[in-house]
C-alpha positions as CSV (number, residue, x, y, z in Angstrom):
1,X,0.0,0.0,0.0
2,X,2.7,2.4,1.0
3,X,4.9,1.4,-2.7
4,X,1.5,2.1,-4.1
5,X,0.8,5.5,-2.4
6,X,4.3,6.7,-3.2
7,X,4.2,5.7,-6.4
8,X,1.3,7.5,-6.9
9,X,2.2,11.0,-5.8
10,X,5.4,10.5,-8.1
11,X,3.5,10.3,-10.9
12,X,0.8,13.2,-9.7
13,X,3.8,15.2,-9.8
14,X,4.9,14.4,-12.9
15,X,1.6,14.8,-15.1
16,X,1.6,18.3,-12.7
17,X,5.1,19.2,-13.9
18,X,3.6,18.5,-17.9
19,X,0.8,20.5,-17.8
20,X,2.2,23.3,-15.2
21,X,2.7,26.7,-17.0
22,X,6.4,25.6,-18.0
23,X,7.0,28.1,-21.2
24,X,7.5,31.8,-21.8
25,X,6.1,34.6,-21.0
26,X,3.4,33.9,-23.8
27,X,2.6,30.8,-22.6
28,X,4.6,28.6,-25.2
29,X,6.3,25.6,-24.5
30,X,9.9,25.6,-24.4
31,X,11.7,23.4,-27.0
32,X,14.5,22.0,-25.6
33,X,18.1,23.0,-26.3
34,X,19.2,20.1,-28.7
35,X,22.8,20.8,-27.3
36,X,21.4,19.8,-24.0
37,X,19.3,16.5,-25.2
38,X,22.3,15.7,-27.2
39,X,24.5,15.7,-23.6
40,X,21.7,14.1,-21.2
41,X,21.2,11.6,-23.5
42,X,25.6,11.2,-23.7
43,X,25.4,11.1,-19.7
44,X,22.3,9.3,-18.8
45,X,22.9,6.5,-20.8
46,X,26.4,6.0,-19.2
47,X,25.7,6.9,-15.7
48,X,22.4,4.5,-15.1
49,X,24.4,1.2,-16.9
50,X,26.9,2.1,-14.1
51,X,24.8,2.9,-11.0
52,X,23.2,-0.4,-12.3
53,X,26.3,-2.2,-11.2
54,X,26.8,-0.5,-8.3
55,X,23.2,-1.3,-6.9
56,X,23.8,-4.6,-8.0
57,X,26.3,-5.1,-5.3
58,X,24.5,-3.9,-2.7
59,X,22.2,-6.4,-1.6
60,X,24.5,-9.6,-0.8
61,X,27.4,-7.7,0.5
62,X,26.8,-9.1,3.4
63,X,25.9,-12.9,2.2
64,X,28.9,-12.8,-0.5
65,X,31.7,-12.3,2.1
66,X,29.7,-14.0,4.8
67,X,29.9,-17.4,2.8
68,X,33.8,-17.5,3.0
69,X,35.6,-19.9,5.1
70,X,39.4,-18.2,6.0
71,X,40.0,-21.4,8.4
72,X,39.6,-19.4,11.8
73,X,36.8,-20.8,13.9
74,X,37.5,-17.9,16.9
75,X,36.3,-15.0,14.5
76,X,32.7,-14.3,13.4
77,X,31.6,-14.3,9.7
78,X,30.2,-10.6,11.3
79,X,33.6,-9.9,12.6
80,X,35.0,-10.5,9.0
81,X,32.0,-8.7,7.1
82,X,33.6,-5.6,8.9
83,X,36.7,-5.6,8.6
84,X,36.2,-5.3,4.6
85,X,33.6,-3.3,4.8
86,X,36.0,-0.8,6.7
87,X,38.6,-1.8,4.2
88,X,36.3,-0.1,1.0
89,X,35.6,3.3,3.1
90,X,39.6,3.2,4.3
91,X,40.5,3.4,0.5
92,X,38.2,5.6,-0.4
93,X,39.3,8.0,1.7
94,X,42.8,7.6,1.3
95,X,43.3,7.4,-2.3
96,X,40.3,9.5,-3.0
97,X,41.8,12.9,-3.0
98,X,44.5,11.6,-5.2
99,X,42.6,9.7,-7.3
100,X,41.0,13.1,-8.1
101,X,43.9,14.7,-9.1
102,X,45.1,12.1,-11.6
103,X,41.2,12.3,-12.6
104,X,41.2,16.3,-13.0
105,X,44.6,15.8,-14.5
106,X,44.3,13.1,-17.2
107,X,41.1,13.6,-17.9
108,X,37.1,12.6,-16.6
109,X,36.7,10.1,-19.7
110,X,39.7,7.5,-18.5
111,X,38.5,8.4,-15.1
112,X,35.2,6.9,-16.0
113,X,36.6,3.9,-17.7
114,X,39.4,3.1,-14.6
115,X,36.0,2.7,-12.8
116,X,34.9,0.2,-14.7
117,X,38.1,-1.5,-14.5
118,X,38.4,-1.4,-10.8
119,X,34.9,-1.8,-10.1
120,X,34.7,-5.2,-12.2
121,X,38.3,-6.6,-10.7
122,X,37.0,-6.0,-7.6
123,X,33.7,-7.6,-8.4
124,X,35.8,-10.9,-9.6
125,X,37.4,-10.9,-6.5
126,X,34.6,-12.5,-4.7
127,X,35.0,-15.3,-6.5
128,X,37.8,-16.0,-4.2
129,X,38.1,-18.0,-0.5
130,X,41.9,-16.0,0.1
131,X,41.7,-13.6,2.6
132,X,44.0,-11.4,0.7
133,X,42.4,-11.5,-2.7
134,X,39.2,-9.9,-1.2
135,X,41.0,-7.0,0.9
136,X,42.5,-6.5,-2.6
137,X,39.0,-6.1,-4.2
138,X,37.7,-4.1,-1.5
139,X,40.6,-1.4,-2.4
140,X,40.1,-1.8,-5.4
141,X,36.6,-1.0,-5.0
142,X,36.8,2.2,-2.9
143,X,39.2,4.1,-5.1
144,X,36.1,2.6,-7.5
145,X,33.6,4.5,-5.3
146,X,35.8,7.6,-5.5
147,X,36.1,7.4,-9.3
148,X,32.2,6.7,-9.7
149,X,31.0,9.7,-7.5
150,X,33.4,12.5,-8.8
151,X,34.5,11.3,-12.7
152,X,31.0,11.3,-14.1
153,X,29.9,14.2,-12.3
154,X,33.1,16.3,-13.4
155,X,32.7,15.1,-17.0
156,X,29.0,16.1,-17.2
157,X,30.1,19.9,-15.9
158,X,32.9,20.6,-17.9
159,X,31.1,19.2,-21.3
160,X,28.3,21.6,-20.2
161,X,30.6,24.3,-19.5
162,X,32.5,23.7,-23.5
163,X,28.6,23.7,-24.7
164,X,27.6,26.5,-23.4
165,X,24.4,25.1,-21.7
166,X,25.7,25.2,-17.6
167,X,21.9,26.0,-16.7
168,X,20.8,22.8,-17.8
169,X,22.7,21.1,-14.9
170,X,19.9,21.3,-12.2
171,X,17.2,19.3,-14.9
172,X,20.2,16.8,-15.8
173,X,21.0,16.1,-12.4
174,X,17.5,15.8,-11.6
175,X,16.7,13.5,-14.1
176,X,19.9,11.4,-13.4
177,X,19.0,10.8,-9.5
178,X,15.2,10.2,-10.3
179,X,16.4,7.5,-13.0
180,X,18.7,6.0,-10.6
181,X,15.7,5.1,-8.4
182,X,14.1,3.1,-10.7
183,X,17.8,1.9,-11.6
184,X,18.2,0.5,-8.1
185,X,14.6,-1.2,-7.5
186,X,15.2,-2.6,-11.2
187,X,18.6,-3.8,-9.7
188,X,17.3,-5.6,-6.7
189,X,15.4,-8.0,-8.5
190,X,17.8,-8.4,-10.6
191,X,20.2,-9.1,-7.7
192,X,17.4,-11.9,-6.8
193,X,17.2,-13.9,-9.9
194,X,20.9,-13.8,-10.0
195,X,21.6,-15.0,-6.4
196,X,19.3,-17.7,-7.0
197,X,21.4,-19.1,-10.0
198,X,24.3,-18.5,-9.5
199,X,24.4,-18.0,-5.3
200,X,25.8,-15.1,-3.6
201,X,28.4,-14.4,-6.2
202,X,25.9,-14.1,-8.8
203,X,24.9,-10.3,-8.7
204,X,28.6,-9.3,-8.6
205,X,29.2,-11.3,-12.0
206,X,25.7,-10.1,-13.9
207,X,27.1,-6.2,-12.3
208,X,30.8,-7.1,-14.5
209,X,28.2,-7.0,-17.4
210,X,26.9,-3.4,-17.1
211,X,30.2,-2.4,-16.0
212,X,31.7,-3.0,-19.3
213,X,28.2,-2.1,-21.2
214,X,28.9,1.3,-19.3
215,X,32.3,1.5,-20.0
216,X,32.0,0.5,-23.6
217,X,29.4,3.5,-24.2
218,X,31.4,6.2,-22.3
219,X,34.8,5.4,-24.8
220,X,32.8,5.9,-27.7
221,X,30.3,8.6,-27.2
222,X,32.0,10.7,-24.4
223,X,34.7,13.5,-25.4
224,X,37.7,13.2,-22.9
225,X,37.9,16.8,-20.9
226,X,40.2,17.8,-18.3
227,X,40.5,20.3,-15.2
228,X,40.4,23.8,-16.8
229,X,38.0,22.5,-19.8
230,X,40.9,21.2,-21.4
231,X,43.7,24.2,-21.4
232,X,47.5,22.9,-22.3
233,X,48.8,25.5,-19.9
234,X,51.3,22.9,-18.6
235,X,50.2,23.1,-15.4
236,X,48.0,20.0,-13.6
237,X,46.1,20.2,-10.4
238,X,47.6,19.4,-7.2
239,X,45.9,18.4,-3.7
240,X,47.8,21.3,-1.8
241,X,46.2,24.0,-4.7
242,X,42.8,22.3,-4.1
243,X,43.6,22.8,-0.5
244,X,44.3,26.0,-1.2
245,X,41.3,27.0,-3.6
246,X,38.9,25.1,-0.8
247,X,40.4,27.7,1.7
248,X,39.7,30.4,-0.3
249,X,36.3,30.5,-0.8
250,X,33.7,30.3,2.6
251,X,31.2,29.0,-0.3
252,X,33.2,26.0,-1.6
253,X,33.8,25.1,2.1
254,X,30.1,25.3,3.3
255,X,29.4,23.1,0.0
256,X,31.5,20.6,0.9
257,X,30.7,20.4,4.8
258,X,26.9,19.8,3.5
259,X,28.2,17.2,1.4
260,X,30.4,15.4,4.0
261,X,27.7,15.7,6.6
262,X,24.6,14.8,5.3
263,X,26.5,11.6,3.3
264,X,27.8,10.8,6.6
265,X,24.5,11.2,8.4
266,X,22.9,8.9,5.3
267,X,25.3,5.8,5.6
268,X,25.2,5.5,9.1
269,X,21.7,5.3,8.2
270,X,22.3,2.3,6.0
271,X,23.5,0.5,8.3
272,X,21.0,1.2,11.4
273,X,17.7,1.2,9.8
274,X,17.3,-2.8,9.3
275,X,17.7,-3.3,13.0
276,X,15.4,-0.3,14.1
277,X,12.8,-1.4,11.7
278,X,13.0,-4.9,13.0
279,X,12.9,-3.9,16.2
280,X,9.9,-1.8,15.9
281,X,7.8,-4.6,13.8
282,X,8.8,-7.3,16.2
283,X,7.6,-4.9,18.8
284,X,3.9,-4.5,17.5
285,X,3.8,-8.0,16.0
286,X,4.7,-10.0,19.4
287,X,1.2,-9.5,20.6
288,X,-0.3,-11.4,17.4
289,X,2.7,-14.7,17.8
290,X,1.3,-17.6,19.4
291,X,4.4,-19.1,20.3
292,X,8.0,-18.1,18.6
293,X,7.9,-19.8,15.6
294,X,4.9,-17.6,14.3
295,X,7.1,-14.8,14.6
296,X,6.4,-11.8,11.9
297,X,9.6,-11.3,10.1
298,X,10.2,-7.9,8.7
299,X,9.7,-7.4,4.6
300,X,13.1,-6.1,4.4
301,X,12.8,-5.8,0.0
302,X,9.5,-4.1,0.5
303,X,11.0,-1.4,3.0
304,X,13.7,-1.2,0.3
305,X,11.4,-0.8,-2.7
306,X,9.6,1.8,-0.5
307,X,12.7,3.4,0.1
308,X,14.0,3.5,-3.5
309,X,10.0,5.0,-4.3
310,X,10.5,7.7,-1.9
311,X,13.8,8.7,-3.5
312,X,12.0,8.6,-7.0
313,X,9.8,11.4,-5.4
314,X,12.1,13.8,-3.8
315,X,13.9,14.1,-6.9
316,X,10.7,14.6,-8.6
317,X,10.1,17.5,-6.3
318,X,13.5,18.5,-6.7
319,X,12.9,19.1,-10.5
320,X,9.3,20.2,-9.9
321,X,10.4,23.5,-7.8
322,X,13.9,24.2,-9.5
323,X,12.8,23.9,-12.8
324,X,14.6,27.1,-14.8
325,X,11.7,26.4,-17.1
326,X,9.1,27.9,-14.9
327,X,8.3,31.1,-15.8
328,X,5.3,33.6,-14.8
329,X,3.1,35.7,-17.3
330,X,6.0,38.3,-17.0
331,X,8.1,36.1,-17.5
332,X,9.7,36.0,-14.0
333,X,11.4,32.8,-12.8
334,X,9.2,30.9,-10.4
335,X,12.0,28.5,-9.4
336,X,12.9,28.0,-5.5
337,X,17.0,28.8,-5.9
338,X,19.1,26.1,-4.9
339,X,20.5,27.1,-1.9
340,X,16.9,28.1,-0.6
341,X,15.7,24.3,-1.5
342,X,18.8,23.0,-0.2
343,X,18.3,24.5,3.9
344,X,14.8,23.2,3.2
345,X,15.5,20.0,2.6
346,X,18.1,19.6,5.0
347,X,16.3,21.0,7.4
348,X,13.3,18.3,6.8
349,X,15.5,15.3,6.8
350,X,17.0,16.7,10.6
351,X,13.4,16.5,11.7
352,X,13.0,13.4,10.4
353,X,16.0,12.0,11.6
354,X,15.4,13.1,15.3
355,X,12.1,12.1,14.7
356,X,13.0,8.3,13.8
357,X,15.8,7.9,16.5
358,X,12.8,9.3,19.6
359,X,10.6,6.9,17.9
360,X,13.3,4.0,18.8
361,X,13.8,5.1,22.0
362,X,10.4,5.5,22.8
363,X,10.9,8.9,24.5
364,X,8.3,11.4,22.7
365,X,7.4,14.8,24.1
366,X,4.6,15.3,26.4
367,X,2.5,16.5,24.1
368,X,2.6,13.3,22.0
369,X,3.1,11.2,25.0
370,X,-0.2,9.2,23.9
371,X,1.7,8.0,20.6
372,X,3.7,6.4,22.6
373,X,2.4,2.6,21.8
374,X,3.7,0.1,19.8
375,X,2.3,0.8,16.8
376,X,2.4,4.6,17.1
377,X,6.1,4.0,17.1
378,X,6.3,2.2,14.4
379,X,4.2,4.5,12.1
380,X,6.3,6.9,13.4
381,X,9.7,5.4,13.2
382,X,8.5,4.0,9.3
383,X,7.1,7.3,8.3
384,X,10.1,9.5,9.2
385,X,12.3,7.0,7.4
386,X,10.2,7.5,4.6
387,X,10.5,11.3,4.7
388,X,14.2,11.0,5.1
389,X,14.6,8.9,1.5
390,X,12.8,11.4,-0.1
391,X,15.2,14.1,1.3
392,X,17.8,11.7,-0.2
393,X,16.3,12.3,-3.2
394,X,16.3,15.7,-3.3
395,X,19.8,15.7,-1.9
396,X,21.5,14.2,-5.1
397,X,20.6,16.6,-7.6
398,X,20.9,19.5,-5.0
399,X,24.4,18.5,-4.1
400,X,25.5,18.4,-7.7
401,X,24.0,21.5,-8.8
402,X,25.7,23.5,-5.7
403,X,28.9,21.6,-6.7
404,X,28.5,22.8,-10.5
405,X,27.6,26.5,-9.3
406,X,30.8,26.5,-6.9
407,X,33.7,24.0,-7.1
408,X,36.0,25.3,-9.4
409,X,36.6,23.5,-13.0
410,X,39.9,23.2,-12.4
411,X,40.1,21.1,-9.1
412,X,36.3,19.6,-9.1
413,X,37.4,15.4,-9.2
414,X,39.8,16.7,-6.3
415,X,38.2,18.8,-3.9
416,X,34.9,16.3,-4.4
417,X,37.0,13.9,-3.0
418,X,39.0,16.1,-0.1
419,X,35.6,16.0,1.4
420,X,35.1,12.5,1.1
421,X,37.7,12.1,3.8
422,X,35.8,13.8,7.1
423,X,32.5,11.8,5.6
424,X,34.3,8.3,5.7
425,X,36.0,9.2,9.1
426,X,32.9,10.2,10.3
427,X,31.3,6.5,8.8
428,X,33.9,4.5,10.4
429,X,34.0,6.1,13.7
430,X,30.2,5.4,14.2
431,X,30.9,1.7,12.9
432,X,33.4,1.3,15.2
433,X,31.6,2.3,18.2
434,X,28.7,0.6,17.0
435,X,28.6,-1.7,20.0
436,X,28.4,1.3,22.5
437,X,26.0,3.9,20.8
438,X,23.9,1.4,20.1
439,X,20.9,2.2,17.2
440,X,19.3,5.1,18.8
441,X,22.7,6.4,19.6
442,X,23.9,6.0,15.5
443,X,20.8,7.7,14.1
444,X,21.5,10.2,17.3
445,X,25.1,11.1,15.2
446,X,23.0,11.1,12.5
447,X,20.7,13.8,13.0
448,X,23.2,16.1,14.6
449,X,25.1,15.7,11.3
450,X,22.3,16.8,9.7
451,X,21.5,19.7,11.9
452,X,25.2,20.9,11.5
453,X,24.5,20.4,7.5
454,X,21.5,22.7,7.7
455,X,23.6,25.3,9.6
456,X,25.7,25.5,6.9
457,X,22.9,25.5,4.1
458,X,21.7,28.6,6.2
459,X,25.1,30.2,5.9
460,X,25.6,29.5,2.4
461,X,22.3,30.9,1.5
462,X,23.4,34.4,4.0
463,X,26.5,34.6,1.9
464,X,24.6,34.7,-1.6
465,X,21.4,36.8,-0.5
466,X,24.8,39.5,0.6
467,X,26.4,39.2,-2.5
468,X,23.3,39.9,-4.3
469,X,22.9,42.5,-2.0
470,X,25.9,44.2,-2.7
471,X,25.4,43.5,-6.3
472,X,22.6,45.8,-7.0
C-alpha cells in the first residue's frame, strides 16, 4: 500500500510538472536545447548502466563475504564482514583525493573507464576464498567509489561548461538521480534472480556485465575533458592548490561540509535502519505470535522498494520546484533557488531523523506522550524514514548543482573527493563504536550531522542573498 501511495504521488507530480505553466512569458512551451538532449542523452545512458552495477552489489554484500571460510573458527563471519567493509571506506578515503587529481589531470573520460576496471576486478574478487584477494578487491573497490561519484559528475560539468548550456545542470541532475531510483529497484530484483542461480556471487558477476556495457558506451560517445576545460597551460592540479582553492572560498567550504555531513548522516543510516525497523515490527507483532515460531519477520525488499519509491519522489520534487523552465506571465522565474531548496531540505531530513531515532527510543514529548504505543512508534519510526529517502532524493541533484555552481573546474574530481575524507572518518568512527552507541545512539550522530548540514545550508544561502545584496 505504502509502494503504491508513493508511487502514486510521483507520478501526480509528474503529469503536474507536464501540464504546469512551463514556457514563456506567452505561454509557449519551451523546445529544448538540442545541445542539451544531445548531452543528457551522452550522460544518462552511461551513468544508469553504471549505477546499475553498483546497486547490484549492494544487496548480498553481506551474504557474498559471509559465505567465505578463512580457516579461523575464533572469529565471526560478522567480525569478517567488517573488517572489509571498513577496508572499501579506508581506500576511499585515502586514495580519494589523489585519485582526483590524476582524474582532474588526465582527464574525466579515463577516469570513467578506470571505474569500470576497478569496479569489475574488484567484483571478480569475490569469487575468491583467500583472505588477501578480497582485501584487494575491497581497495580496489573504494578508489572505485571515488572514481564513480566524482568522474561522471566532473565530466557532465565541464562538457556543459564547453557547450555552453551550464543552466541545464539542475534538470540533468534531476533526471539522473530520479532514473537511478528506478535503476536501483530494477537492480534488486535483478540481484534476486541472479543469487538464485548463481548463489551469492551471482549479482557481482551479472554487475561485471553493465560495468563494461557502461564503460564501452562512455569510450565511444563521451569527449575526454580535463581540469580547466581542457587548457595545455602545462600546469595539472595538485591536492595542496585544491587545498588552497577550498580555503579560499567560505562558499566552496560550506558546500563541501553539506556534502560530508549529510552523506555521513545517510550511511550511518544504512547500516542502522534494518535493525530499528526490525525492532519496531517485532515490537507491535509480538502480541499477534502464538508461540516463537509464528514470529512476523520484517519485509526487508519491500521497505527497500519503498525506500527506493521515496527517493524517485524527492527528486521529482527536486525538478518540480527548481525547474529554470518555470516562468510567470512576465516572464519571472518561479524556481525555489538552490541554496533556498537546499536549507529546506536539510532541514526536513533533521526533523525526520530526530524524529525516527525518539521513535526507537520510545521517548516522545509530552505532548505526543499518547503515541507512545507500539504501533504509534512504528508508524512513526517508518514514516520518518520514509521522509528522510525522499530528502535523499532531493539531496543528489541538489548537491550536484551547488557543486557545478561552486567547485572550481579546475580542481572539481579533487576537492569532491578532499571531502570525502571527514565523511568516511565520520562513517567508520560510528561503525566502530557501534557496540556502544547502540541504534538510537547512531541515528542520534546522525541527526546532529544533519543539523550541523542545515547550519551550513543557512550560511551558504546568508553569503549569496549578501552578495546579491551588494550587487545591485
Amino acid at each position: 500500500l505504502a509502494l503504491a501511495v508513493l508511487a502514486a504521488s510521483t507520478a501526480v507530480l509528474k503529469i503536474g510538472n507536464r501540464e504546469s505553466g512551463e514556457g514563456g512569458a506567452d505561454g509557449a512551451a519551451v523546445t529544448k536545447n538540442p545541445k542539451v538532449k544531445e548531452l543528457q542523452i551522452k550522460f544518462l545512458s552511461v551513468f544508469w548502466l553504471l549505477r546499475m552495477a553498483d546497486w547490484l552489489q549492494g544487496p548480498y554484500f553481506y551474504q557474498v563475504y559471509a559465505s567465505k571460510s578463512f580457516g579461523s573458527a575464533t572469529t565471526s563471519a560478522m567480525t569478517w564482514v567488517s573488517r572489509l567493509f571498513l577496508t572499501g571506506f579506508a581506500s576511499t578515503a585515502l586514495f580519494g583525493p589523489l585519485v582526483g587529481r590524476l582524474c582532474d589531470s588526465n582527464g574525466r573520460k579515463a577516469g570513467t573507464l578506470a571505474f569500470s576496471l576497478l569496479y569489475s576486478l574488484g567484483a571478480y574478487s569475490t569469487k575468491s576464498n583467500l583472505l588477501g584477494v578480497l582485501l584487494m578487491g575491497r581497495v580496489l573497490g573504494g578508489i572505485g567509489t571515488s572514481l564513480l561519484f566524482s568522474a561522471p559528475e566532473a565530466w557532465l560539468v565541464g562538457e556543459a561548461g564547453k557547450e555552453g548550456v551550464e543552466s541545464s545542470l539542475g534538470e540533468t541532475f534531476g533526471l539522473a538521480y530520479a532514473g537511478d531510483s528506478i535503476v536501483a529497484i530494477l537492480a534488486g530484483q535483478l540481484a534476486s534472480i541472479a543469487a538464485s542461480s548463481r548463489g551469492p556471487t551471482g549479482p557481482f558477476e551479472m554487475s561485471v556485465g553493465f560495468l563494461i556495457l557502461g564503460g564501452l558506451l562512455a569510450a565511444t560517445a563521451w569527449k575526454e575533458n580535463v581540469a580547466g576545460g581542457g587548457n595545455d597551460s602545462g600546469s595539472k592540479p595538485t591536492i595542496r592548490d585544491a587545498v588552497k582553492v577550498v580555503k579560499s572560498d567560505p562558499k566552496i567550504m560550506l558546500v563541501g561540509a553539506m556534502q560530508s555531513l549529510f552523506e555521513a548522516a545517510m550511511y550511518v543510516f544504512v547500516l542502522n535502519w534494518p535493525p530499528a525497523v526490525s525492532k519496531a515490527v517485532g515490537s507491535y507483532f509480538s502480541k499477534f505470535a502464538t508461540d516463537a515460531s509464528s514470529a512476523i519477520s520484517t519485509p526487508y525488499g519491500t521497505v527497500f522498494s519503498c525506500f527506493m519509491a521515496c527517493c524517485l519522489l524527492g527528486s521529482t520534487v527536486f525538478g518540480q520546484l527548481t525547474s529554470s523552465k518555470k516562468v510567470d506571465k512576465d516572464g519571472k522565474s518561479k524556481a525555489v533557488s538552490t541554496e533556498n531548496f537546499a536549507v529546506g531540505m536539510l532541514g526536513l531530513a533533521t526533523l525526520a531523523m530526530g524524529s525516527a531515532t525518539l521513535s526507537i527510543a520510545g521517548k516522545l514529548p509530552k505532548l505526543l506522550s499518547f503515541l507512545s504505543s507500539p504501533g504509534s512508534l512504528l508508524a512513526i519510526l517508518v514514516s520518518s524514514l520514509f521522509v528522510f529517502e525522499s530528502c535523499v532524493g532531493m539531496y543528489f541533484p541538489t548537491i550536484g548543482t551547488l557543486r557545478s555552481k561552486y567547485f572550481p573546474d579546475s580542481h572539481r574530481s579533487v576537492v569532491m573527493n578532499l571531502f570525502g575524507i571527514p565523511l568516511n572518518a565520520m562513517v567508520v568512527t560510528v561503525f566502530l563504536s557501534i557496540e556502544k552507541l547502540g541504534t538510537q545512539g547512531a541515528l542520534g550522530v546522525s541527526t546532529t550531522a544533519l543539523a550541523l548540514a542545515t547550519l551550513c545550508g543557512l550560511k551558504l544561502k546568508k553569503l549569496v542573498n549578501d552578495e546579491g545584496a551588494e550587487s545591485k
